[in-house]
N, C-alpha and C positions, 0 to 999 in steps of 0.2 A: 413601455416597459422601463424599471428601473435601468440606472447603469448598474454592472457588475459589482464596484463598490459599495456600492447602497444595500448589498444582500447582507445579511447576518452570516458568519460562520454557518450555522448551521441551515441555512439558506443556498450558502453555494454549497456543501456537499450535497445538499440531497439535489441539487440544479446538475451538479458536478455527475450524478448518477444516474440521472434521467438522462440526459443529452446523448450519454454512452449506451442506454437501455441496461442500465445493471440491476442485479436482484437488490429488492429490498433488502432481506437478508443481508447484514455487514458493513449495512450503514452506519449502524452509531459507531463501530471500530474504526472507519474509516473520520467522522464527527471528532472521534478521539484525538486521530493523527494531525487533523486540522488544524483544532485548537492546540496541543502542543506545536507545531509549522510557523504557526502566527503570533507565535509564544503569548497565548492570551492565558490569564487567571482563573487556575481552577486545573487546569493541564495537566497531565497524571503523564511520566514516563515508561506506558506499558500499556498492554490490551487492559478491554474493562472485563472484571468478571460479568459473568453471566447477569446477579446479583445485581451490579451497576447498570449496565445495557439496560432490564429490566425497568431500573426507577428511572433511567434516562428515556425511555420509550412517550410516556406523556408529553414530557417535552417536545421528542423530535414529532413526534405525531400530530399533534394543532401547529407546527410549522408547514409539514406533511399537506395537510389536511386546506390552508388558507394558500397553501401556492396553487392547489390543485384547485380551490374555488374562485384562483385568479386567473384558471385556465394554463395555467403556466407550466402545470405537472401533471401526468395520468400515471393510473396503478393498473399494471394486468396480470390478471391470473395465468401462469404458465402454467400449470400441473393439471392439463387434460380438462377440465371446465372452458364454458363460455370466458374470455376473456374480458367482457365489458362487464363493469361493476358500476350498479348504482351507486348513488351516492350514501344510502344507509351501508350497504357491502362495505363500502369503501373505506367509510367510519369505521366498521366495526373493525376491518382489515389491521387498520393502521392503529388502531385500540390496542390489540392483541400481541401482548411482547414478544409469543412464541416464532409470529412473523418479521420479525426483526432478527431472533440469532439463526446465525450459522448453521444449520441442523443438515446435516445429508442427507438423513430420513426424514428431513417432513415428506409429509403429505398432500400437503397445498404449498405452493412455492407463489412468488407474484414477484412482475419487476418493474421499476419505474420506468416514464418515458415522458418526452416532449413534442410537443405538437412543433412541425414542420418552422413555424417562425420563430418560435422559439430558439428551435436550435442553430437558425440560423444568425438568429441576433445574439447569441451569448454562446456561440459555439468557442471561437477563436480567445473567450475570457475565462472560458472554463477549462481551452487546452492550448495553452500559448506557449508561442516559442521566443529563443532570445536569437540573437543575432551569437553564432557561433564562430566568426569569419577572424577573430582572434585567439582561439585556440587549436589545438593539433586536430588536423586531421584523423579520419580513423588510421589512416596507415604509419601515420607521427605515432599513434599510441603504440603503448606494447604489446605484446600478446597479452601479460597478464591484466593490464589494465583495462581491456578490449573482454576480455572475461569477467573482469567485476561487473563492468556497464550489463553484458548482456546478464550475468545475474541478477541483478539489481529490476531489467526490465522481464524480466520472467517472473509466472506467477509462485513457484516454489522458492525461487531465489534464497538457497541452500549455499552458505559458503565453506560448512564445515560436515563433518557425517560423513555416511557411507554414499551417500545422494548430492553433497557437496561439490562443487569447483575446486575444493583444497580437503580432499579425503583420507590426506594421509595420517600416523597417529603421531604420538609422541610418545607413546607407550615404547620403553627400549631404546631410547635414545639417552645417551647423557647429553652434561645437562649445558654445552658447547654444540653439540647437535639441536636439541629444541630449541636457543636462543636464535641459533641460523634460520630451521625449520619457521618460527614467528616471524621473524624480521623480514623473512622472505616473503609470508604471506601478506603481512601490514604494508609493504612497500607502495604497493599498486592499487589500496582500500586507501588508506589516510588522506593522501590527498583531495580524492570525492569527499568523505566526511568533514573534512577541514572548510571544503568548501561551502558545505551546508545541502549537497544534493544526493549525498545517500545514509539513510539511517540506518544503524547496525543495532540487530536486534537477537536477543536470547531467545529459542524456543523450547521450552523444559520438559515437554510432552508430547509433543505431534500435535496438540489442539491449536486453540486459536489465540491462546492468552502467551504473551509475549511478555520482555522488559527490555526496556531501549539500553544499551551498553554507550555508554556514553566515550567520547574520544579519550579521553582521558584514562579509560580502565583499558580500551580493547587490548593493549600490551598483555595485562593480565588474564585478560577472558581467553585469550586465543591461545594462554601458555596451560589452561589448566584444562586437564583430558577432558572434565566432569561437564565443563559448560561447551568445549567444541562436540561433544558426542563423540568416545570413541567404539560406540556398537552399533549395529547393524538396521538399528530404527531409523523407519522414515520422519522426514519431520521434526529430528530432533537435533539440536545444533545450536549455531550460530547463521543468520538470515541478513538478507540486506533489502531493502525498497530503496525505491526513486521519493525524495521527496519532491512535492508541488516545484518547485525551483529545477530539482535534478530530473523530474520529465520535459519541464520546459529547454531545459539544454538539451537531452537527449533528441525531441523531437526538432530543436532546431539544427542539429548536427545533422539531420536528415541529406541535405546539400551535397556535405561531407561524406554523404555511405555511414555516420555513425548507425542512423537507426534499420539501413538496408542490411547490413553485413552483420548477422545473426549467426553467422557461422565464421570459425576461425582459423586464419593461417598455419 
C-alpha cells in the first residue's frame, strides 16, 4: 500500500471516512474542509452548495470508485437492503449525487468502510496524535477553554444561539456591556484559532452550508446579534470544528484527561 503521503487530498478524505465507517453522505463537505486545512488552490472559505457538491460528485466518484478496485475501500448500503453491492451497484451508487448530500430523508443511505489491513496500516495516519507533554493539562486549562475543546469536539458544536456554550444576548446591553460580553467569550476561542486547531464558522440557517469567519473578523461576528443568532433556532449561530491539526492534539491530550473529561468542573 502507498504511504499516507502518496494519497491525493481527495484520497485521504474519502480513506479518512472509511477507516471511521462514516456515511458517504458529507463527504465532499468534509473534501472541502481538507483542501482549505492544506491551504491547497481552489479552497473555497465555506460549505459547498448543493449546486457545487453536485458538479464535484464526478470527481470524488472515479476516486471513489479506483480505491475501491484497489480493494482499499467498500461501499454498504445501510438503509434496510442487503448490504453487499456489486460492482455495477457500486457504480451506479457513487454516480448518483443524490448519495453524496446530506439529506435526512433519503431513502437509501450507504457508508464507507475498509477492509481490516487496511485500517490497520493507515489507521494511526488518518487519526494521529501529537505529543501534548508541553502544553497545559486538562486541569491547567480553564473552565472556559475546557468548554470550547469539548465544543469544538461535539458534533453540534454551537458556540452562540439558544443551543450554544455562550447563549447569552446582547440585545439590552450598552454598548460597555457587550464589549465585556465579547471579550469575555474571545478570550478562551482565539488562542485555539491562532493556533490553527479550531475553525470558527457562520451557520445562517440550521442547514449545512456554512462561512468560515476568519480570526481577523471574529471581534465583529460575535459583536453583531444577526450572525451570533439572537432567537430561539436550532442550528443557527456561530459553530466551531477541530481542524485535522486540532483533533491531532485533542486526541493526543488523551494522557492528560483532555479527551476523557467530556464533562466540566
Amino acid at each position: 500500500m502507498d504511504s499516507w503521503t502518496a494519497l491525493t487530498i481527495a484520497e485521504q478524505t474519502l480513506m479518512r471516512r472509511a477507516i471511521s465507517g462514516y456515511p458517504l453522505a458529507g463527504t465532499i463537505q468534509d473534501y472541502g474542509a481538507a483542501l482549505r486545512w492544506a491551504g491547497a488552490s481552489g479552497a473555497v472559505p465555506r460549505g459547498y452548495t448543493e449546486a457545487e457538491q453536485r458538479a464535484l460528485t464526478p470527481q470524488l466518484a472515479a476516486v471513489a470508485l479506483d480505491l475501491a478496485e484497489r480493494q482499499l475501500l467498500t461501499v454498504h448500503e445501510t438503509s434496510g437492503r442487503p448490504d453487499t453491492l456489486s460492482d455495477r451497484e457500486r457504480r451506479d451508487v457513487l454516480a448518483d449525487p443524490a448519495h453524496w448530500l446530506w439529506n435526512p430523508a433519503a431513502t437509501r443511505t450507504f457508508e464507507l468502510g475498509a477492509p481490516q489491513p487496511v485500517r490497520e496500516h493507515w489507521f494511526s495516519d488518518a487519526n494521529p496524535v501529537v505529543d501534548t507533554r508541553e502544553l497545559p493539562t486538562w486541569d491547567e486549562l480553564t473552565v472556559d477553554e475546557r468548554a470550547v475543546l469539548v465544543c469544538a469536539a461535539e458534533s453540534s458544536g454551537m458556540l452562540t444561539g439558544s443551543f450554544g456554550i455562550w447563549p447569552e444576548r446582547l440585545a439590552g446591553l450598552d454598548a460597555a456591556a457587550r464589549r465585556e460580553q465579547v471579550d469575555r467569550e474571545l478570550a478562551p476561542l482565539l488562542p485555539f484559532v491562532r493556533a490553527g486547531w479550531i475553525e470558527v464558522r457562520h451557520h445562517p440557517d440550521g442547514g449545512e452550508g456554512y462561512t468560515v469567519i476568519p480570526l481577523a473578523d471574529l471581534d465583529h461576528a460575535f459583536a453583531d446579534p444577526a450572525v451570533r443568532n439572537e432567537g430561539g433556532d436550532w442550528g443557527i449561530g456561530i459553530g466551531c470544528v477541530f481542524t485535522y491539526a486540532g483533533l491531532a492534539v485533542w486526541r493526543g491530550g488523551s494522557s492528560t484527561a483532555w479527551a476523557e473529561r467530556l464533562t466540566l468542573d
